[in-house]
N, CA, C and O atoms as a GROMACS GRO file, in nm:
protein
  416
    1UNK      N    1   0.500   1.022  -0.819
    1UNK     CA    2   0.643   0.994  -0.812
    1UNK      C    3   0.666   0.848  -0.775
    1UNK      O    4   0.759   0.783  -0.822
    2UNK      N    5   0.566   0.794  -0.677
    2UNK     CA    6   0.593   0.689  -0.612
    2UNK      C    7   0.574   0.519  -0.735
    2UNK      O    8   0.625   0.408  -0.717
    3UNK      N    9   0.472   0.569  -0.864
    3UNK     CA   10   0.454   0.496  -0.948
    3UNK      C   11   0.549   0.522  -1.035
    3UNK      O   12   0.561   0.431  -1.117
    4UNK      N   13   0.637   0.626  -1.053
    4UNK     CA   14   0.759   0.685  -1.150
    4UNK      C   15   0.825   0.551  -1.136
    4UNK      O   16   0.834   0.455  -1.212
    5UNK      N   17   0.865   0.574  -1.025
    5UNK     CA   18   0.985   0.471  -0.998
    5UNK      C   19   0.933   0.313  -0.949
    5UNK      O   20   1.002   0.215  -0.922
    6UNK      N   21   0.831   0.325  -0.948
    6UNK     CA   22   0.764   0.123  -0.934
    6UNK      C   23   0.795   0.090  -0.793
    6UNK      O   24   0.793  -0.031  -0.770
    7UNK      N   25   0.831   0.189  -0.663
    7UNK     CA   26   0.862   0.139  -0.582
    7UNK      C   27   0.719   0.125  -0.465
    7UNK      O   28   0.640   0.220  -0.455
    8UNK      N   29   0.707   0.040  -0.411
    8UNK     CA   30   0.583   0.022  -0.331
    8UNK      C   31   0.612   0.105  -0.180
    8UNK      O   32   0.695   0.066  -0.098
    9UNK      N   33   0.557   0.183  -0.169
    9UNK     CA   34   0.546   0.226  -0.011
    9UNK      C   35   0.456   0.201   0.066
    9UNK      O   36   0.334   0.190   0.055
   10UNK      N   37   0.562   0.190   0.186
   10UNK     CA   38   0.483   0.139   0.335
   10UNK      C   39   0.454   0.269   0.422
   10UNK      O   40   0.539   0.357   0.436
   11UNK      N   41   0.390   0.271   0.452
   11UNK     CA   42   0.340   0.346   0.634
   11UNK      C   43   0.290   0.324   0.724
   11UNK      O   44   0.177   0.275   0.718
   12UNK      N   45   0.339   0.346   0.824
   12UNK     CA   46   0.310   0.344   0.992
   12UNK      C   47   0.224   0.471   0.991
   12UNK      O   48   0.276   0.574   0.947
   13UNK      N   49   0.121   0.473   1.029
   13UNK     CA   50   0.089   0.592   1.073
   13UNK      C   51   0.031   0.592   1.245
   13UNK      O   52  -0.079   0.560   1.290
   14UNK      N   53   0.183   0.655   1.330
   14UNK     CA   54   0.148   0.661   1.479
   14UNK      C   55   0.057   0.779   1.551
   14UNK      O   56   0.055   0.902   1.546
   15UNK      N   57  -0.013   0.682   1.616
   15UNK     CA   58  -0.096   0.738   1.697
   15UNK      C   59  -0.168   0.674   1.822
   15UNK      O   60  -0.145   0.555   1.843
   16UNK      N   61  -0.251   0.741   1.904
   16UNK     CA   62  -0.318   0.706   1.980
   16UNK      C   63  -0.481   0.766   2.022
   16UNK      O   64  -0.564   0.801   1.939
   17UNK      N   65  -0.492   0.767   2.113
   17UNK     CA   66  -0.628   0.814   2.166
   17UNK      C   67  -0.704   0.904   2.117
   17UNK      O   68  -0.824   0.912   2.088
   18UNK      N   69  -0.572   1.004   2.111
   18UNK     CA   70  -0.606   1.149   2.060
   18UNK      C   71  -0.649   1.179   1.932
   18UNK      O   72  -0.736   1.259   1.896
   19UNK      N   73  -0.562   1.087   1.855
   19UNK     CA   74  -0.634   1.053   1.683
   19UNK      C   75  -0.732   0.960   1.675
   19UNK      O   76  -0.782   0.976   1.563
   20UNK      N   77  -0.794   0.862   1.739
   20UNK     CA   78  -0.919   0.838   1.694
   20UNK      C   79  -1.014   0.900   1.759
   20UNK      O   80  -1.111   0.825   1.752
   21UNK      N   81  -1.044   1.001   1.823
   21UNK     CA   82  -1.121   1.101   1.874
   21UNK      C   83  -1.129   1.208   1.764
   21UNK      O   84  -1.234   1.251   1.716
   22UNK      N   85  -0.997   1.247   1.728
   22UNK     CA   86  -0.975   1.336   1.617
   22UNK      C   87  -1.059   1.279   1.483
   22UNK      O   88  -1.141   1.353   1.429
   23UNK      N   89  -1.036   1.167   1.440
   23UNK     CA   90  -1.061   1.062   1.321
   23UNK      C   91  -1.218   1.105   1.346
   23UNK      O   92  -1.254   1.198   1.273
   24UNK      N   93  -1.295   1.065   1.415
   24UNK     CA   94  -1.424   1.026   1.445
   24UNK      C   95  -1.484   1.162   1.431
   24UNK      O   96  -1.600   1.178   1.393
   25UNK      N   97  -1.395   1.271   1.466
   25UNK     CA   98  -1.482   1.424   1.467
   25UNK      C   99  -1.489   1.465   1.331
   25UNK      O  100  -1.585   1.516   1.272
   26UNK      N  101  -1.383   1.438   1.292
   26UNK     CA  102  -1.318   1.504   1.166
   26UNK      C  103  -1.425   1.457   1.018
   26UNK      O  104  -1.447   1.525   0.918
   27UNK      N  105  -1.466   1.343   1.048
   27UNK     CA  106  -1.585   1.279   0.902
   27UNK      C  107  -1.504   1.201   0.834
   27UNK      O  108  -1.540   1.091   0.791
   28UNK      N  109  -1.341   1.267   0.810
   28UNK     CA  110  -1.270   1.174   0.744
   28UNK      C  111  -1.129   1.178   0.788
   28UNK      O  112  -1.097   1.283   0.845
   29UNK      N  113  -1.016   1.069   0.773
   29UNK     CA  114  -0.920   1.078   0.869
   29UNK      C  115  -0.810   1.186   0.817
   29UNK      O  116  -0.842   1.271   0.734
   30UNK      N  117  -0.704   1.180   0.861
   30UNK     CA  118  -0.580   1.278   0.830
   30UNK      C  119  -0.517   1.143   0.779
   30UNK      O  120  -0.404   1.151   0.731
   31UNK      N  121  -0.575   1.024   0.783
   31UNK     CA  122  -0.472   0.931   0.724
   31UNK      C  123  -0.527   0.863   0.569
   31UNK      O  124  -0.478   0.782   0.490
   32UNK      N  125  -0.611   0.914   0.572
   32UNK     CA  126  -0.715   0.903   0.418
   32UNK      C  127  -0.585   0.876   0.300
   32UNK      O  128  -0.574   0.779   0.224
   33UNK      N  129  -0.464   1.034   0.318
   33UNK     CA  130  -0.402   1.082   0.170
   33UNK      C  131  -0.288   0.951   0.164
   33UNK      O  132  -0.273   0.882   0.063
   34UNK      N  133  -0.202   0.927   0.308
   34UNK     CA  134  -0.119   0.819   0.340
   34UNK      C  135  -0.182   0.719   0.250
   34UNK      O  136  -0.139   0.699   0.137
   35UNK      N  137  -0.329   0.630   0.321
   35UNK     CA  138  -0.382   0.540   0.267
   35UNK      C  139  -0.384   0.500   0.107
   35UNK      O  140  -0.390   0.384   0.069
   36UNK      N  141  -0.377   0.605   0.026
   36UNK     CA  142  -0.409   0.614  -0.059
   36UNK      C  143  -0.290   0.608  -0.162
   36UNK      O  144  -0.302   0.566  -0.276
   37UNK      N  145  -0.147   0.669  -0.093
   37UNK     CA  146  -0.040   0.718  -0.173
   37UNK      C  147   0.017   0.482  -0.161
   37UNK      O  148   0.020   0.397  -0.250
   38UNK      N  149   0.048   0.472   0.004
   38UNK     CA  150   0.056   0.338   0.008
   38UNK      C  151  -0.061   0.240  -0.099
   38UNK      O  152  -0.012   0.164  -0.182
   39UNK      N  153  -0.169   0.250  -0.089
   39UNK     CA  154  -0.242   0.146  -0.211
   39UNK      C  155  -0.151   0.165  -0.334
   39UNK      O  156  -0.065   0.085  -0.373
   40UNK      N  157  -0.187   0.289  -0.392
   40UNK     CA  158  -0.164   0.312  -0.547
   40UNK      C  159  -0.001   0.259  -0.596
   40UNK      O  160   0.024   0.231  -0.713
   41UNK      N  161   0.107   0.251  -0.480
   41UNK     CA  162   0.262   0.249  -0.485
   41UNK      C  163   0.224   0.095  -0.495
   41UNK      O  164   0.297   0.030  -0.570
   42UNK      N  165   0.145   0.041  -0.445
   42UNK     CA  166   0.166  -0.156  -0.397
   42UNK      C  167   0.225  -0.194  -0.293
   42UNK      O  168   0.280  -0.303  -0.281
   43UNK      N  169   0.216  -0.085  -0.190
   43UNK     CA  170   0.284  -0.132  -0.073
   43UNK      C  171   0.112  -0.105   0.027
   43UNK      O  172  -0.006  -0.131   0.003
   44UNK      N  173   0.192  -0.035   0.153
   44UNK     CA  174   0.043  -0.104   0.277
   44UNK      C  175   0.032  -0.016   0.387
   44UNK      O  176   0.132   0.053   0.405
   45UNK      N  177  -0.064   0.002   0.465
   45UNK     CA  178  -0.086   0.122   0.547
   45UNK      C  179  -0.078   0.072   0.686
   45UNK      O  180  -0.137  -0.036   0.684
   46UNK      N  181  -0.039   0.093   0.799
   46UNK     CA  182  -0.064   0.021   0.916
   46UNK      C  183  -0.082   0.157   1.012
   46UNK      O  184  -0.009   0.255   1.028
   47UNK      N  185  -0.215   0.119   1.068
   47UNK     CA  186  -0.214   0.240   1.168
   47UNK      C  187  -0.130   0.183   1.322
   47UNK      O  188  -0.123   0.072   1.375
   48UNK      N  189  -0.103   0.246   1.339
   48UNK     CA  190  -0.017   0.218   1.506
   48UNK      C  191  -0.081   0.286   1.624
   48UNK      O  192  -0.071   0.409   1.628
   49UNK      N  193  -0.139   0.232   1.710
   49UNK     CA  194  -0.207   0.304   1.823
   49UNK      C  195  -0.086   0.269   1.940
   49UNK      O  196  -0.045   0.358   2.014
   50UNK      N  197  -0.044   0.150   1.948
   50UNK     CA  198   0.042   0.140   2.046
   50UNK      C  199   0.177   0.046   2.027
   50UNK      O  200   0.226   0.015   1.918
   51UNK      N  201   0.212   0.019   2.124
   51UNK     CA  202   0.333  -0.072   2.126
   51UNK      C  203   0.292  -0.246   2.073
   51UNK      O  204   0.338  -0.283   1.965
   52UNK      N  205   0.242  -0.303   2.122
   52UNK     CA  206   0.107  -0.396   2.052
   52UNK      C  207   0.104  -0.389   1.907
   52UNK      O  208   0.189  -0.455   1.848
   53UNK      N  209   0.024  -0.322   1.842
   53UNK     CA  210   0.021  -0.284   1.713
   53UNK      C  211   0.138  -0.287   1.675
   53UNK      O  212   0.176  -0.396   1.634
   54UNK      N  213   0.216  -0.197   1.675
   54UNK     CA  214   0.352  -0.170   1.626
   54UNK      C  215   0.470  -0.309   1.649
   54UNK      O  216   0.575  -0.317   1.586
   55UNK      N  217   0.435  -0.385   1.728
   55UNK     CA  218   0.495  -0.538   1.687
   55UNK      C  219   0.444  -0.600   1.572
   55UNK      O  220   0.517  -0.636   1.480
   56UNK      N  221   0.309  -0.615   1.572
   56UNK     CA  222   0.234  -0.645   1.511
   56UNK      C  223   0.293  -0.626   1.293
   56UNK      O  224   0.334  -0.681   1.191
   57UNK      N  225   0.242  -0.489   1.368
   57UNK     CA  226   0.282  -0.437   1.224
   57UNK      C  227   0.431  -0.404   1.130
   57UNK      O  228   0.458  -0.349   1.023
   58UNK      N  229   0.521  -0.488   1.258
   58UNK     CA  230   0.648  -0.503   1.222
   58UNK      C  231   0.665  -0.614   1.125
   58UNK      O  232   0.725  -0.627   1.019
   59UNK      N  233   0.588  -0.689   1.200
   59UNK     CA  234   0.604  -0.881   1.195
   59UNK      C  235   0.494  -0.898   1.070
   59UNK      O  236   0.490  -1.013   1.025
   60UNK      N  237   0.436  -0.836   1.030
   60UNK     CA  238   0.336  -0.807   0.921
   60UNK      C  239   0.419  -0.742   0.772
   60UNK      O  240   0.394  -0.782   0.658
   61UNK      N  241   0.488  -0.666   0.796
   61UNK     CA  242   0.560  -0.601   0.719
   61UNK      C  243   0.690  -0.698   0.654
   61UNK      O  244   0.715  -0.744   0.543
   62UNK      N  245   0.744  -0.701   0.765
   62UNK     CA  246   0.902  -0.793   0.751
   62UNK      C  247   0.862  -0.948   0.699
   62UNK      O  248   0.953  -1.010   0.643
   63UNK      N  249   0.737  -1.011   0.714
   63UNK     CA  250   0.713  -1.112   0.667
   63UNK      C  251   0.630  -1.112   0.455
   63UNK      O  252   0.626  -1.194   0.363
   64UNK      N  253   0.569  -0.917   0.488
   64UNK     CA  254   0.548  -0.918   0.347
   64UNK      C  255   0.674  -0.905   0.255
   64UNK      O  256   0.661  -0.932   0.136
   65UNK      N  257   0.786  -0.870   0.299
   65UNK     CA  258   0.894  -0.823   0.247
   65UNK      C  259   0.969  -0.960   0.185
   65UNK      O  260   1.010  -0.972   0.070
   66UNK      N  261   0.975  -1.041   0.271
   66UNK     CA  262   1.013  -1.188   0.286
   66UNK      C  263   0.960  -1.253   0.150
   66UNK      O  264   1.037  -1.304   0.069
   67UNK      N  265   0.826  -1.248   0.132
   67UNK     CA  266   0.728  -1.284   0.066
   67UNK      C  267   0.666  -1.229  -0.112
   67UNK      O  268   0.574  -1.264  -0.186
   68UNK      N  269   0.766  -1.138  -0.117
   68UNK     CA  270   0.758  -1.096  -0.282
   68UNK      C  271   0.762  -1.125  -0.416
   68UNK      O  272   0.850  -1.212  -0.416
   69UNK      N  273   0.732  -1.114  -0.519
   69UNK     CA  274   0.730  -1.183  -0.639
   69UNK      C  275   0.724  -1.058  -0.694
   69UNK      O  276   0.664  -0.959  -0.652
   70UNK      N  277   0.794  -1.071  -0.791
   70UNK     CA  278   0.794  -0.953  -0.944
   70UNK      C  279   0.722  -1.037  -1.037
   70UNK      O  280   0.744  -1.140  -1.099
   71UNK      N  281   0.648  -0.973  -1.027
   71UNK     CA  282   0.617  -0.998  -1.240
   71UNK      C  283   0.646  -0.927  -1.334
   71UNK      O  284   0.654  -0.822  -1.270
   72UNK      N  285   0.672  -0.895  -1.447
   72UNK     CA  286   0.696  -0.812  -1.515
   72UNK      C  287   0.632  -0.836  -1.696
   72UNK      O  288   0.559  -0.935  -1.701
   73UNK      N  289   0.642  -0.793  -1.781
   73UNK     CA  290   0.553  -0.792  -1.861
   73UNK      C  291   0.603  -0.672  -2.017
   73UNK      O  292   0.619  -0.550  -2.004
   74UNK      N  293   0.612  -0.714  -2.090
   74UNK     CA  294   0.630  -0.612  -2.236
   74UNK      C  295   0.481  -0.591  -2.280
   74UNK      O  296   0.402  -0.680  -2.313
   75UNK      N  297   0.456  -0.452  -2.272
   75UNK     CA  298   0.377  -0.383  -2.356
   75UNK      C  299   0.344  -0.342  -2.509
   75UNK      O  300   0.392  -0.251  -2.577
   76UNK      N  301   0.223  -0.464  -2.548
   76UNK     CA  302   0.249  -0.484  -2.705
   76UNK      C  303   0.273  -0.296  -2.800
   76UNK      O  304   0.342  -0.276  -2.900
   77UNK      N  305   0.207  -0.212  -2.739
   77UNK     CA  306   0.252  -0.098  -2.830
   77UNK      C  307   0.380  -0.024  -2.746
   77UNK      O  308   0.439  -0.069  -2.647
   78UNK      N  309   0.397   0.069  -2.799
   78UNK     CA  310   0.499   0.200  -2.765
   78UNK      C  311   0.448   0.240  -2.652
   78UNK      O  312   0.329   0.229  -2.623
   79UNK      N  313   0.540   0.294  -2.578
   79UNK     CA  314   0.541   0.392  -2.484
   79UNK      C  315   0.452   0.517  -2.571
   79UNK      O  316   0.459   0.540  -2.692
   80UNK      N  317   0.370   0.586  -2.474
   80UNK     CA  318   0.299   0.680  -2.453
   80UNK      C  319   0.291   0.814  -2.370
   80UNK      O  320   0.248   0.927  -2.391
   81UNK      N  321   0.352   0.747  -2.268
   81UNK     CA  322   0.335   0.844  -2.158
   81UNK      C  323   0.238   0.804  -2.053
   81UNK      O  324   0.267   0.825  -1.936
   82UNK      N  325   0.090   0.729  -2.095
   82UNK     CA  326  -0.019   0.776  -2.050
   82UNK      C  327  -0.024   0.697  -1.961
   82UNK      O  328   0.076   0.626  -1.958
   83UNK      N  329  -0.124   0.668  -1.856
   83UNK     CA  330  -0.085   0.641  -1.725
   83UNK      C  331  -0.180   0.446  -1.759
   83UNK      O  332  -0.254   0.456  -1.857
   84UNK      N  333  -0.183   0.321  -1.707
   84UNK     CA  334  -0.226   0.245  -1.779
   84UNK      C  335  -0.238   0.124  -1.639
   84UNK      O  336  -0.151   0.052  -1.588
   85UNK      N  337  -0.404   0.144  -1.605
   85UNK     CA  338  -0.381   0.082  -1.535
   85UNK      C  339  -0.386  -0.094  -1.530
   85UNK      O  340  -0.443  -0.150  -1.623
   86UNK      N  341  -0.331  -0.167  -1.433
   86UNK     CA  342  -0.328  -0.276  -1.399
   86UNK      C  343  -0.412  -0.367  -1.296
   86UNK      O  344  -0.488  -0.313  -1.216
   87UNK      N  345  -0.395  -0.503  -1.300
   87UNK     CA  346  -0.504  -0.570  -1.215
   87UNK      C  347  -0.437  -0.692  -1.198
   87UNK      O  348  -0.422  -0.758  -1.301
   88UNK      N  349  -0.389  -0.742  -1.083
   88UNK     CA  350  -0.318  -0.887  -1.064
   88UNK      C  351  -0.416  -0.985  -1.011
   88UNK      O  352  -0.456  -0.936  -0.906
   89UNK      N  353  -0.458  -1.068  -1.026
   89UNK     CA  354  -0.499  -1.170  -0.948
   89UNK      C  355  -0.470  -1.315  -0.958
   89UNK      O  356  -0.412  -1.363  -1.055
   90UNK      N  357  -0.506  -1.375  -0.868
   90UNK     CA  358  -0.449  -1.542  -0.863
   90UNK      C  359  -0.551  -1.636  -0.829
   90UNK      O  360  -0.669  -1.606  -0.807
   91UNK      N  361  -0.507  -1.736  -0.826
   91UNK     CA  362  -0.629  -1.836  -0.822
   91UNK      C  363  -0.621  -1.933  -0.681
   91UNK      O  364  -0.654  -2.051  -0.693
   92UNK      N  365  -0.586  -1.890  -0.573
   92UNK     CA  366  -0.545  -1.915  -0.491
   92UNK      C  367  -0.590  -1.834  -0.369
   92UNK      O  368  -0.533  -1.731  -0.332
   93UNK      N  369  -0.711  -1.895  -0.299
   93UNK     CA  370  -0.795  -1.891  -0.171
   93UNK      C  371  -0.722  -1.867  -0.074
   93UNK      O  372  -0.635  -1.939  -0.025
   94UNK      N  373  -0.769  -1.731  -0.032
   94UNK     CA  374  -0.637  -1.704   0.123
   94UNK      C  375  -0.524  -1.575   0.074
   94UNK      O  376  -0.508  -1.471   0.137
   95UNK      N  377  -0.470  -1.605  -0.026
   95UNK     CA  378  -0.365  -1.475  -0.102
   95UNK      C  379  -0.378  -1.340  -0.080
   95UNK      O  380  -0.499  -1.316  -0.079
   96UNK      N  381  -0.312  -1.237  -0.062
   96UNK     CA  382  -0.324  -1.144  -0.037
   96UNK      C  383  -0.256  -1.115  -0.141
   96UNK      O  384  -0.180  -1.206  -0.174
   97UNK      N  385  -0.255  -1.012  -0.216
   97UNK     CA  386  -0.226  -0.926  -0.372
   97UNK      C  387  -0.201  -0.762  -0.298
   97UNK      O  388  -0.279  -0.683  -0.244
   98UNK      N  389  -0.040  -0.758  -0.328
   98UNK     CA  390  -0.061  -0.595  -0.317
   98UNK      C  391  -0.009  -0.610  -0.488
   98UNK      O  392   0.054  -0.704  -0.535
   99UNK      N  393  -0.067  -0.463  -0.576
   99UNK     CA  394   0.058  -0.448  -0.661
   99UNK      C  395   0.012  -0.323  -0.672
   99UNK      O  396  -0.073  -0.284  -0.592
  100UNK      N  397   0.064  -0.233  -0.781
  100UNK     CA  398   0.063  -0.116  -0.809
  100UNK      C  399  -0.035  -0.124  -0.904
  100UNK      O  400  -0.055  -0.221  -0.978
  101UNK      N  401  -0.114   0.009  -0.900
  101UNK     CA  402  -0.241   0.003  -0.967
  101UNK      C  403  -0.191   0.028  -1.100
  101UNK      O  404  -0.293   0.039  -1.167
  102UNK      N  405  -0.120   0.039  -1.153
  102UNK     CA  406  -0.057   0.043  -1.302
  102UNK      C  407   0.063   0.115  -1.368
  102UNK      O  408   0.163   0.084  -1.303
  103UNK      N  409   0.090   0.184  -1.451
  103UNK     CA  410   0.212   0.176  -1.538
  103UNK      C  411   0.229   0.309  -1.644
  103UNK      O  412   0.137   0.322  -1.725
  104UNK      N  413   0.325   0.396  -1.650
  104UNK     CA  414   0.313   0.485  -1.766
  104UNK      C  415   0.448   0.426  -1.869
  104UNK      O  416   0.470   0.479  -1.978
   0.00000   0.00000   0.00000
């Protein structure tokens, strides 16, 4: 859904003590599916353990927001349906690249 509509999502995912005890037992986290839905959208995952972090990851966020560029692009054939993925990169040391892993 989140690639339907081209919109990039963010998450906080709060926690503390109790989840990286949990994380560490578990083999793999409860924040794995989050991680994954944020990559594929082009947006970003921030875990939050405390108040600290969660400035952090405010001032991280609100400055990526600040910081956006569209590209956009015509697709030499027809629409298909089929799912088509993408790859951005730049030539520029230091850059951070979110985008969406591609396009139907």
């Amino acid at each position: 859904a989140a690639r339907a509509i081209g919109t990039p999502i963010y998450v906080l995912g709060l926690g503390g003590l109790d989840r990286q005890i949990q994380d560490r037992g578990a083999g793999n986290s409860p924040w794995d599916p989050l991680r994954v839905v944020a990559e594929q959208s082009g947006g970003a995952f921030f875990e939050v353990l405390g108040e600290e972090q969660a400035q952090r990851a405010a001032e991280q966020l609100a400055n990526e927001l600040r910081h956006q560029y569209w590209l956009a692009f015509k697709p030499s054939g027809p629409a298909d349906g089929r799912f088509r993925p993408i790859k951005v990169s730049v030539d520029r040391g230091g850059a951070r690249i979110r985008s969406r892993s591609g396009y139907k």
